[in-house]
DSSP file (Angstrom, degrees, kcal/mol; ACC not computed):
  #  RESIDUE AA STRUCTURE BP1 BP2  ACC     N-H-->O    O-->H-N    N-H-->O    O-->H-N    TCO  KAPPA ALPHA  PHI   PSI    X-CA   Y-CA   Z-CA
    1    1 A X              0   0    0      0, 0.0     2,-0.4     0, 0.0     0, 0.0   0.000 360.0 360.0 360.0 142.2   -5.7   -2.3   24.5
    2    2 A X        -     0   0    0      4,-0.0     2,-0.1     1,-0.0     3,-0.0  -0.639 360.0-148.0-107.4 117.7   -4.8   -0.8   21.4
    3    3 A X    >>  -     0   0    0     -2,-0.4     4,-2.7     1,-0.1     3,-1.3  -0.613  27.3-106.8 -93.9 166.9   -3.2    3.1   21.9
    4    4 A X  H 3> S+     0   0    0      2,-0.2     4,-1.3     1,-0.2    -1,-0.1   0.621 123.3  57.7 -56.2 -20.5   -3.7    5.9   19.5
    5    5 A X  H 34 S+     0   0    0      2,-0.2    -1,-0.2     1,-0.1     4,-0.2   0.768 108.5  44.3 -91.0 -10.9   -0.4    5.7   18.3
    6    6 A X  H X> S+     0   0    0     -3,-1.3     4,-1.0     2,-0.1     3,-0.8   0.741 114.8  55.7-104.8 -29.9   -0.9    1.5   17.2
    7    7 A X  H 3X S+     0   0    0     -4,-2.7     4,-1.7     1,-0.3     3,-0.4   0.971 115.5  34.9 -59.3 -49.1   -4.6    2.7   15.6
    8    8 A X  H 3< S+     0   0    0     -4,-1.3    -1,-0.3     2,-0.2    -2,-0.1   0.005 113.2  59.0-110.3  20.6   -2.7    5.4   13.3
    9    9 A X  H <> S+     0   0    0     -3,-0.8     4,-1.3    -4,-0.2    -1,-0.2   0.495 105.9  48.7 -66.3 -45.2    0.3    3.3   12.8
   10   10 A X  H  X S+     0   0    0     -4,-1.0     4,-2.0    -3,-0.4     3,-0.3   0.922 110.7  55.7 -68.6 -78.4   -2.0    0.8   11.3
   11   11 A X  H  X S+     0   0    0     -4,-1.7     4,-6.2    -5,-0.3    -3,-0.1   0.950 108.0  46.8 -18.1 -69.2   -3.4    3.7    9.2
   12   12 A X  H  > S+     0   0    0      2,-0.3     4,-0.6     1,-0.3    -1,-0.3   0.750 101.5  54.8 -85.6 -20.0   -0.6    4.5    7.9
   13   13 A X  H  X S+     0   0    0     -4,-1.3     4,-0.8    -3,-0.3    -1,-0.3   0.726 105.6  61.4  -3.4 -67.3    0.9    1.6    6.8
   14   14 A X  H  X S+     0   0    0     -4,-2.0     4,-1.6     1,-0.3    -2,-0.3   0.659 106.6  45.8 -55.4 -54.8   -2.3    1.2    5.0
   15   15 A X  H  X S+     0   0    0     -4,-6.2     4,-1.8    -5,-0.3    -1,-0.3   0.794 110.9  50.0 -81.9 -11.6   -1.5    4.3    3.2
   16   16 A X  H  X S+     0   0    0     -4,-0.6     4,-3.2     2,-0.3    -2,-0.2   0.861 107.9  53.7 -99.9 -77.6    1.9    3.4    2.5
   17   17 A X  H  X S+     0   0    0     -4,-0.8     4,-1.4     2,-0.3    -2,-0.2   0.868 115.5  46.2 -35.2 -55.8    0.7   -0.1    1.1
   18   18 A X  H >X S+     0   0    0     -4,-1.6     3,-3.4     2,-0.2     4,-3.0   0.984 106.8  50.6 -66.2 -65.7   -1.6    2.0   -1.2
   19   19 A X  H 3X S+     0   0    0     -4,-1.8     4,-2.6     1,-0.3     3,-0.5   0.894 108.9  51.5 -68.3 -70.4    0.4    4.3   -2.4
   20   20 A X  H 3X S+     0   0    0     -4,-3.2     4,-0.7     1,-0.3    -1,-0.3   0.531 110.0  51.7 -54.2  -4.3    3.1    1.7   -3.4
   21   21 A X  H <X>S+     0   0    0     -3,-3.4     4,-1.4    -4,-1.4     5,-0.7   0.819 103.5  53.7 -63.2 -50.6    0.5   -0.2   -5.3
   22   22 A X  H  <5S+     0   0    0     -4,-3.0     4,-0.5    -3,-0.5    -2,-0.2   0.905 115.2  47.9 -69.7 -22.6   -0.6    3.1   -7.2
   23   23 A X  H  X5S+     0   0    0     -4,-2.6     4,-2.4    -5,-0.3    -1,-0.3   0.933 113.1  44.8 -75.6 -35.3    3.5    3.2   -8.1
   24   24 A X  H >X5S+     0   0    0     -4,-0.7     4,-3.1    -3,-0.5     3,-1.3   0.991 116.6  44.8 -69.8 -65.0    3.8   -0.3   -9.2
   25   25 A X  H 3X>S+     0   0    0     -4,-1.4     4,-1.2     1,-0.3     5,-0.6   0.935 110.0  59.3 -42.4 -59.5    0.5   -0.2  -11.3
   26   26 A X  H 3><S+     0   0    0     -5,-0.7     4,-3.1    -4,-0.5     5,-0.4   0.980 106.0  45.4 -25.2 -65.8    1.7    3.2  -12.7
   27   27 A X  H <<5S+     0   0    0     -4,-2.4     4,-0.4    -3,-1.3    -2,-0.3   0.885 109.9  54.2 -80.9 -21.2    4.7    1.6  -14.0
   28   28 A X  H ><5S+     0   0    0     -4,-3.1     3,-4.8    12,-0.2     4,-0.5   0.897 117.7  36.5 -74.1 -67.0    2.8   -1.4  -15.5
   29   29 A X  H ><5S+     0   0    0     -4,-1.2     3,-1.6     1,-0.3     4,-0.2   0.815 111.1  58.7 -36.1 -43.7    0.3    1.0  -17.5
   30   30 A X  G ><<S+     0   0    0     -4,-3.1     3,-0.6    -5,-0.6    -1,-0.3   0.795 122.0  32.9 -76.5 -17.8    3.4    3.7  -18.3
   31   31 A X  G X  S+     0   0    0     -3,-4.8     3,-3.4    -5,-0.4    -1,-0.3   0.480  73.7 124.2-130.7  38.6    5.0    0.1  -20.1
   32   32 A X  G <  S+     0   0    0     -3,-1.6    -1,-0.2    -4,-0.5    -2,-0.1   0.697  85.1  40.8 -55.6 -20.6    1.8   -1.5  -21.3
   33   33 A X  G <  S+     0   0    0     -3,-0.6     2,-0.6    -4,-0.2    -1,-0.2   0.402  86.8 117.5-127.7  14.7    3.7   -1.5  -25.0
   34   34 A X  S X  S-     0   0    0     -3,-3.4     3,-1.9     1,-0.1    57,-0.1  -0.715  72.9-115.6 -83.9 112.3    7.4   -2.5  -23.6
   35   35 A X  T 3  S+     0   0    0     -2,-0.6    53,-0.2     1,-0.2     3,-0.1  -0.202  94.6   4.2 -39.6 130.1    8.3   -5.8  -25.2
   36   36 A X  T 3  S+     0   0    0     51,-1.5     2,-0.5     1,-0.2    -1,-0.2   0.434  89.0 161.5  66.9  11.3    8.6   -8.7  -23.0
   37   37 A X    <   -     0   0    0     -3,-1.9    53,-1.4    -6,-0.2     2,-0.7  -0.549  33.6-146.0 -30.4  82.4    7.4   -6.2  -19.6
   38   38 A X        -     0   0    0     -2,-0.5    51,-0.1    51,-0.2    -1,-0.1  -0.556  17.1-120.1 -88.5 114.4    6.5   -8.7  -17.2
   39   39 A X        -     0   0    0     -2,-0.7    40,-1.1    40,-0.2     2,-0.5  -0.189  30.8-159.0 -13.9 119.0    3.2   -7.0  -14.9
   40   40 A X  E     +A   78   0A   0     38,-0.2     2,-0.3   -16,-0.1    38,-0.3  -0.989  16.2 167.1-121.5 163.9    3.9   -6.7  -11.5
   41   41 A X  E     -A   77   0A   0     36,-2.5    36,-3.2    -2,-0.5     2,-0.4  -0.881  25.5-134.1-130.2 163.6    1.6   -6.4   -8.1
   42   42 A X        -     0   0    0     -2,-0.3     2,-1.4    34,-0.2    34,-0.1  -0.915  26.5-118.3-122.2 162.5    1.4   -6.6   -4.8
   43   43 A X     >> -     0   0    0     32,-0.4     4,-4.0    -2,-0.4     5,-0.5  -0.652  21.3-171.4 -98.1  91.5   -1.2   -8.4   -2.5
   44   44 A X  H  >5S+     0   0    0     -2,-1.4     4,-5.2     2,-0.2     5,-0.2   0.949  91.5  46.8 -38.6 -51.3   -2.8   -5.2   -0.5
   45   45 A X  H  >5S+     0   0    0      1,-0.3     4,-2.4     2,-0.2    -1,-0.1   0.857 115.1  45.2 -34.2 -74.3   -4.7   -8.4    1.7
   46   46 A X  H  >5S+     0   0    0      1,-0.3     4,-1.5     2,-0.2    -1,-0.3   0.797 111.8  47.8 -55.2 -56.3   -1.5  -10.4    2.1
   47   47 A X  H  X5S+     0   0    0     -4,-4.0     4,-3.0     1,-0.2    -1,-0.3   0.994 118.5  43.7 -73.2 -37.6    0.8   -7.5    3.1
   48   48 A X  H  X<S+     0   0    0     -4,-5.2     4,-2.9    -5,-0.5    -2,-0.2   0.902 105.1  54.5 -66.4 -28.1   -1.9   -6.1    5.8
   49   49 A X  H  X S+     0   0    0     -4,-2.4     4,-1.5     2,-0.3     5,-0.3   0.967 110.8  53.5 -59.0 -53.8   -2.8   -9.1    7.3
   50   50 A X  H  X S+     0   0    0     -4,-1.5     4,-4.2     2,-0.2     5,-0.2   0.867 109.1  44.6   7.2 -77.2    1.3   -9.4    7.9
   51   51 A X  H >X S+     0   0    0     -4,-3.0     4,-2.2     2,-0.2     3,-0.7   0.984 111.6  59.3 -76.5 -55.8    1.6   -6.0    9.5
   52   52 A X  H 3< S+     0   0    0     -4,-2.9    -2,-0.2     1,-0.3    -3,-0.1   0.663 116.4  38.6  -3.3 -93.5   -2.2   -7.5   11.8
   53   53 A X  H 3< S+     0   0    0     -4,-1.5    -1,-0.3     1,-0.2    -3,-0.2   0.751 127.3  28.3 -33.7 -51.3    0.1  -10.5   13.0
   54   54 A X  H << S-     0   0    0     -4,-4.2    -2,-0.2    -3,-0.7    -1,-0.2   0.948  94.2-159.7 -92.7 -30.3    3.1   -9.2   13.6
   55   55 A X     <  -     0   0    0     -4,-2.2     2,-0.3    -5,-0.2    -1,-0.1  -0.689  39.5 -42.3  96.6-171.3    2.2   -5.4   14.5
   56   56 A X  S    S-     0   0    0     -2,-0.2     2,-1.8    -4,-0.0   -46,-0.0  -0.819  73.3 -80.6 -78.6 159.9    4.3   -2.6   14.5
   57   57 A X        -     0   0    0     -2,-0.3    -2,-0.1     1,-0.1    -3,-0.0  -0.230  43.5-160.0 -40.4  28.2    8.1   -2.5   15.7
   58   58 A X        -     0   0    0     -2,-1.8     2,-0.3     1,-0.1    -1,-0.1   0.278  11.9-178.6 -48.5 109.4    8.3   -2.1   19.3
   59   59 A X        -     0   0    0      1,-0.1     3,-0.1     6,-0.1    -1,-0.1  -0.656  34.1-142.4 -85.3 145.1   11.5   -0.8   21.0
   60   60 A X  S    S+     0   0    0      1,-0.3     2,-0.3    -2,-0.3    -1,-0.1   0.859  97.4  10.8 -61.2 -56.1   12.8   -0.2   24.4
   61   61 A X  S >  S-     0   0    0     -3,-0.0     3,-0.8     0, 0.0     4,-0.4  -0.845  78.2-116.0-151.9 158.2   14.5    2.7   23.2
   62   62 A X  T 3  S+     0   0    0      1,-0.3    -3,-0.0    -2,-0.3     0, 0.0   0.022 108.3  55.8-123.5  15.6   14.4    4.6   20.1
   63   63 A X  T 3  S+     0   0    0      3,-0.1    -1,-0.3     0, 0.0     3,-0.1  -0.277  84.9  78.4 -80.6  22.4   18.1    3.8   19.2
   64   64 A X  S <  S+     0   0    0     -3,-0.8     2,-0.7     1,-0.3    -2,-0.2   0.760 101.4  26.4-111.7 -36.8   18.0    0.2   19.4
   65   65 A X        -     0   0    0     -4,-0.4     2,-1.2     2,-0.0    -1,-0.3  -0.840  69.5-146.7-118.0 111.9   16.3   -0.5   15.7
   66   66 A X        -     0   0    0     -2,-0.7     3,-0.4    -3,-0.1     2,-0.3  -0.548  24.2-155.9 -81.6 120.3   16.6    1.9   12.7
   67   67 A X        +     0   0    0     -2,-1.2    -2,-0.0     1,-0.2     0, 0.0  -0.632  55.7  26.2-113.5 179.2   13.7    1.8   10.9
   68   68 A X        -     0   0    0     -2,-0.3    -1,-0.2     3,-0.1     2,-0.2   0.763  57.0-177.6  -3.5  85.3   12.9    2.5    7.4
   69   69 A X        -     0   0    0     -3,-0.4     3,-0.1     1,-0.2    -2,-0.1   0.207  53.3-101.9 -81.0  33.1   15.9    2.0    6.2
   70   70 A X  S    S+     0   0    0      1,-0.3    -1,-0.2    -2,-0.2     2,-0.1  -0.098  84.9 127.0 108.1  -4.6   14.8    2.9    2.8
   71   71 A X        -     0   0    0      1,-0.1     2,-0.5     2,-0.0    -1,-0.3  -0.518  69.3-110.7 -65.0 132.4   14.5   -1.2    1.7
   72   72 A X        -     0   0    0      1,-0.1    -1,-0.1    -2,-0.1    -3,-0.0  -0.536  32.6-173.1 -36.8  96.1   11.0   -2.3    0.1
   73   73 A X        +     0   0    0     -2,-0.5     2,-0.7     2,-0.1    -1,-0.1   0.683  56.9  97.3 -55.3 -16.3    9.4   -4.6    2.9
   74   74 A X  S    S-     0   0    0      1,-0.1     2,-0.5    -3,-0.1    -2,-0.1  -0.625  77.2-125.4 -88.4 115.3    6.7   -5.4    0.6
   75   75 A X        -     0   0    0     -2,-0.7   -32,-0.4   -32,-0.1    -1,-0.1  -0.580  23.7-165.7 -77.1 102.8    6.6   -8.5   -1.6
   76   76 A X        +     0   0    0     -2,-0.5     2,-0.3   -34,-0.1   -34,-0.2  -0.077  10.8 174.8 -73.7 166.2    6.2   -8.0   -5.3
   77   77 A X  E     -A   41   0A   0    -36,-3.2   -36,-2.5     2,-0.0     2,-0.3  -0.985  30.9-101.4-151.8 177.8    5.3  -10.7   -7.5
   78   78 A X  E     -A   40   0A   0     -2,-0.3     2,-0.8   -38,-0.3   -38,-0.2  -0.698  33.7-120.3-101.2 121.0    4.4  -11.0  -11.1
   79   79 A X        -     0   0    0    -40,-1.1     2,-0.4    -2,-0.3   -40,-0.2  -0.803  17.6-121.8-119.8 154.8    0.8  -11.3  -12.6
   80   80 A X        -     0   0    0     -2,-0.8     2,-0.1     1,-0.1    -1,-0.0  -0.355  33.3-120.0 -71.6  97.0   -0.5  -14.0  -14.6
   81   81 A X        -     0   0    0     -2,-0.4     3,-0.1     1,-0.1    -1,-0.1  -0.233   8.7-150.3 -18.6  91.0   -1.6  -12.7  -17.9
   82   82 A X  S    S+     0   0    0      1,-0.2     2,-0.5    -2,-0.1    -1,-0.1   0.999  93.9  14.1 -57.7 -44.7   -5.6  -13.3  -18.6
   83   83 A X  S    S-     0   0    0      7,-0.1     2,-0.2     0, 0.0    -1,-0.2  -0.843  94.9-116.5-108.2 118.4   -4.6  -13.4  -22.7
   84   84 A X        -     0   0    0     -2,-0.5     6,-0.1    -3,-0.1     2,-0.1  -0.439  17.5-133.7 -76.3 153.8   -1.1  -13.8  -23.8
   85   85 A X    >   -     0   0    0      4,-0.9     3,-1.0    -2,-0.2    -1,-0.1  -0.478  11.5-131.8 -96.1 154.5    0.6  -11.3  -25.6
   86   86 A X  T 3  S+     0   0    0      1,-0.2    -1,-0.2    -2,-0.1    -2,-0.0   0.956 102.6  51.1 -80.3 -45.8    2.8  -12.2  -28.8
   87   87 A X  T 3  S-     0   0    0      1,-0.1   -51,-1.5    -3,-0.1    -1,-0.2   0.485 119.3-104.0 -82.3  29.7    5.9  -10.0  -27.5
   88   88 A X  S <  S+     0   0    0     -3,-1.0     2,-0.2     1,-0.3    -1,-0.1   0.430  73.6 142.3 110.9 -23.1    6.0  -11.3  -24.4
   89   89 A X        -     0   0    0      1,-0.1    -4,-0.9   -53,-0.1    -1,-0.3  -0.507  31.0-167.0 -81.1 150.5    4.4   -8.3  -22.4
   90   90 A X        +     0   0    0    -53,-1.4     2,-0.8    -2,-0.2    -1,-0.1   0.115  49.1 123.3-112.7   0.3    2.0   -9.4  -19.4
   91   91 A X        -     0   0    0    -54,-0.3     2,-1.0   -60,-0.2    -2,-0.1  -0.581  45.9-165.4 -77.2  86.9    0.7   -5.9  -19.1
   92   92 A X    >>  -     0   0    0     -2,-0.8     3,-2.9     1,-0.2     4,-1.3  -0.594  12.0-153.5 -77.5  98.8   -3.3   -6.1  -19.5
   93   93 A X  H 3> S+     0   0    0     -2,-1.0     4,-2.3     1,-0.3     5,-0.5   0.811  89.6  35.7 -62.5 -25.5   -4.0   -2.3  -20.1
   94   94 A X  H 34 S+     0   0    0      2,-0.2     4,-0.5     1,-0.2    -1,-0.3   0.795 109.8  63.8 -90.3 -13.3   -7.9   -2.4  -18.6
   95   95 A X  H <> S+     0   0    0     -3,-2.9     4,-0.5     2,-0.2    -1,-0.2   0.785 110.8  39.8 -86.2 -21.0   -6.9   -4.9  -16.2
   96   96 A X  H  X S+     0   0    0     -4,-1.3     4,-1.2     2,-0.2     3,-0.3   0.834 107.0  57.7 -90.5 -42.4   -4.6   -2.0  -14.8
   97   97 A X  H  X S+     0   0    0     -4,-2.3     4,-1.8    -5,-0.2     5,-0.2   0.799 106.0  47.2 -58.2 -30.2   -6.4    0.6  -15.0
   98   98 A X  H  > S+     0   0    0     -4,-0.5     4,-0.7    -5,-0.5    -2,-0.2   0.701 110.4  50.8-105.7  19.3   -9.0   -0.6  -13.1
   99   99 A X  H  < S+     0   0    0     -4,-0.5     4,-0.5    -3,-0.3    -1,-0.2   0.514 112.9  49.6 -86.3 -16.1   -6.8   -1.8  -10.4
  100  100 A X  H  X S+     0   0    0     -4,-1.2     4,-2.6     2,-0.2     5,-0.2   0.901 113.2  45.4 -77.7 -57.8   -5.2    1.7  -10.5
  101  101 A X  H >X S+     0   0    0     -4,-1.8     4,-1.0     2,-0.2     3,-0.6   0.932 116.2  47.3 -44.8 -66.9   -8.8    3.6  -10.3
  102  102 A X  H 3X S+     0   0    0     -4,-0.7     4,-2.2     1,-0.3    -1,-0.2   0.762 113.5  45.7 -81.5 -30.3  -10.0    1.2   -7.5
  103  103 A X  H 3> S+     0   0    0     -4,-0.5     4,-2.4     2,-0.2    -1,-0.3   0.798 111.0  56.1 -99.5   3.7   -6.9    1.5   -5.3
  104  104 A X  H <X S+     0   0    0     -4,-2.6     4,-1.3    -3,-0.6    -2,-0.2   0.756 101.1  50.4 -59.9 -20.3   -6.8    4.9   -5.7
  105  105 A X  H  X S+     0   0    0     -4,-1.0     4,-2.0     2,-0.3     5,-0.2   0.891 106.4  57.7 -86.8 -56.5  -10.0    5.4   -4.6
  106  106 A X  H >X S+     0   0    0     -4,-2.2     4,-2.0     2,-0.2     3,-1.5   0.941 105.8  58.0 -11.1 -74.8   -8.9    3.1   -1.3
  107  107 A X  H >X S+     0   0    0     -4,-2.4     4,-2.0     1,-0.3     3,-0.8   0.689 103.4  51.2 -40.7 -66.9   -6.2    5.8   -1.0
  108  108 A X  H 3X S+     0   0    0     -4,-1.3     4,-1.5     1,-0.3    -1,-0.3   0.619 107.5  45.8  20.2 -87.3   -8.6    8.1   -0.8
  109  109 A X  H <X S+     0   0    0     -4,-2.0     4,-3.9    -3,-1.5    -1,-0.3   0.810 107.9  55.8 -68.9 -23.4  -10.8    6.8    1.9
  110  110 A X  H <X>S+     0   0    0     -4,-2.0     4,-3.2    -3,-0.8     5,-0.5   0.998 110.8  46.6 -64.4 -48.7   -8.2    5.9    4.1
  111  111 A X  H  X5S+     0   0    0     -4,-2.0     4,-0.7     1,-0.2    -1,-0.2   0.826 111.6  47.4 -45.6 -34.8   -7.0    9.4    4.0
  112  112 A X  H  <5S+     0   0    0     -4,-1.5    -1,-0.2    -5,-0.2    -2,-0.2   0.875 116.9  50.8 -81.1 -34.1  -10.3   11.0    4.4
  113  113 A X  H  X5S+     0   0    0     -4,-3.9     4,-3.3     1,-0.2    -2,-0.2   0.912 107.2  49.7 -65.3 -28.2  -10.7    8.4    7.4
  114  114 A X  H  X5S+     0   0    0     -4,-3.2     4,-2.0     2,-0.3     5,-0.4   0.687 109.4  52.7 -78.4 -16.9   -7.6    9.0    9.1
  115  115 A X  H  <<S+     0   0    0     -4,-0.7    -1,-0.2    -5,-0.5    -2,-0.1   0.567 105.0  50.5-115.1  20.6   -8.2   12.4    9.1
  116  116 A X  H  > S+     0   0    0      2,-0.1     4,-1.2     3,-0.1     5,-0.4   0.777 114.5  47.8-100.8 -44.1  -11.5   12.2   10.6
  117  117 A X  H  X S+     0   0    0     -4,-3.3     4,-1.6     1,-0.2    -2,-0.2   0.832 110.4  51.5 -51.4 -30.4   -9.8   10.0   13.3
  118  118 A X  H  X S+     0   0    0     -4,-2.0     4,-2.4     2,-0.2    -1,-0.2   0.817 110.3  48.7 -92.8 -30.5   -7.1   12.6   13.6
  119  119 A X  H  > S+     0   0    0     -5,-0.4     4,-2.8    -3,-0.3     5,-0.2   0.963 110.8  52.7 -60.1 -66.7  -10.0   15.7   14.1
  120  120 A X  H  X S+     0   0    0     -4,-1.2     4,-3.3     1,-0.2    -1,-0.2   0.861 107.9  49.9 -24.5 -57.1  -11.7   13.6   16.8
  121  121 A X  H  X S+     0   0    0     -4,-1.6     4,-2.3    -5,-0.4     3,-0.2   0.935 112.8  49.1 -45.1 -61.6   -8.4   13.3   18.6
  122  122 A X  H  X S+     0   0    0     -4,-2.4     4,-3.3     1,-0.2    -1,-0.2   0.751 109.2  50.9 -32.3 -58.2   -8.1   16.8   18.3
  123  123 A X  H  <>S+     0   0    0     -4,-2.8     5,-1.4     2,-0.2    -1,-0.2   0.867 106.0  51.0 -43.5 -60.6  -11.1   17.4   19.5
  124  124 A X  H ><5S+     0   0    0     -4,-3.3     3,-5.7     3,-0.3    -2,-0.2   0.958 107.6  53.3 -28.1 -77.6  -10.9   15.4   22.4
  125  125 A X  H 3<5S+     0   0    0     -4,-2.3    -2,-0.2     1,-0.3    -1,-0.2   0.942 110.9  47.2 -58.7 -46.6   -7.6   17.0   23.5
  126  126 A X  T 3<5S-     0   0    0     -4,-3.3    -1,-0.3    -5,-0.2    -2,-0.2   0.404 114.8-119.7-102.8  33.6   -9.1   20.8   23.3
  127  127 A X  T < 5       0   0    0     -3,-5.7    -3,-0.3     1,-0.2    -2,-0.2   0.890 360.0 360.0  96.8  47.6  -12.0   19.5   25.1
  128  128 A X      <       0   0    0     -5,-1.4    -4,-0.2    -4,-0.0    -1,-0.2  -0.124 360.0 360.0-130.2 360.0  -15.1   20.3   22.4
């Protein structure tokens, strides 16, 4: 059975995930005109499915593990250029913007969802 605390764990992950796409994508647009720049991404799918399977970090005690120790968990990788550029840059500027636009807009809804889950909760507890 799934508590409130592994539902908005989940959440927030999610926003996590987002938000460090909308920084990598950032910095390919911000160098769209740096010679020899190679694109990078991350696979929203790939990293959530991840945290699915494995879950969050479960402790005995809340000394045993430190977590976030400020290291990336999240695997970048490079993408594969539809047209190549002659200096070298992989940055496709429309291909980035509208991967920026569209996961921003993600960001978005999770946030507006989580904070209808978090009102409900709310609700609940003071009984309306």
């Amino acid at each position: 059975m799934d508590t409130i605390k592994d539902q908005l764990s989940f959440y927030a992950s999610s926003l996590q995930l987002r938000g460090k796409r909308n920084n990598i994508l950032a910095s390919n647009i911000a160098n769209a005109a740096t010679p020899n720049y190679k694109a990078r991404d991350i696979s929203f799918e790939d990293e959530i499915k991840k945290f699915d399977q494995n879950g969050p970090v479960r402790t005995t005690h809340k000394s045993h593990i430190v977590q976030n120790s400020g290291k990336s968990i999240h695997e970048t990788s490079y993408r594969e250029p539809l047209i190549a550029s002659l200096d070298g840059n992989t940055v496709e500027l429309a291909v980035e913007q509208m991967q920026f636009a569209e996961n921003s807009m993600r960001y978005s809804s999770t946030v507006n969802f989580l904070n209808g889950k978090i009102n409900k909760i709310m609700s609940a507890i003071r009984g309306e």
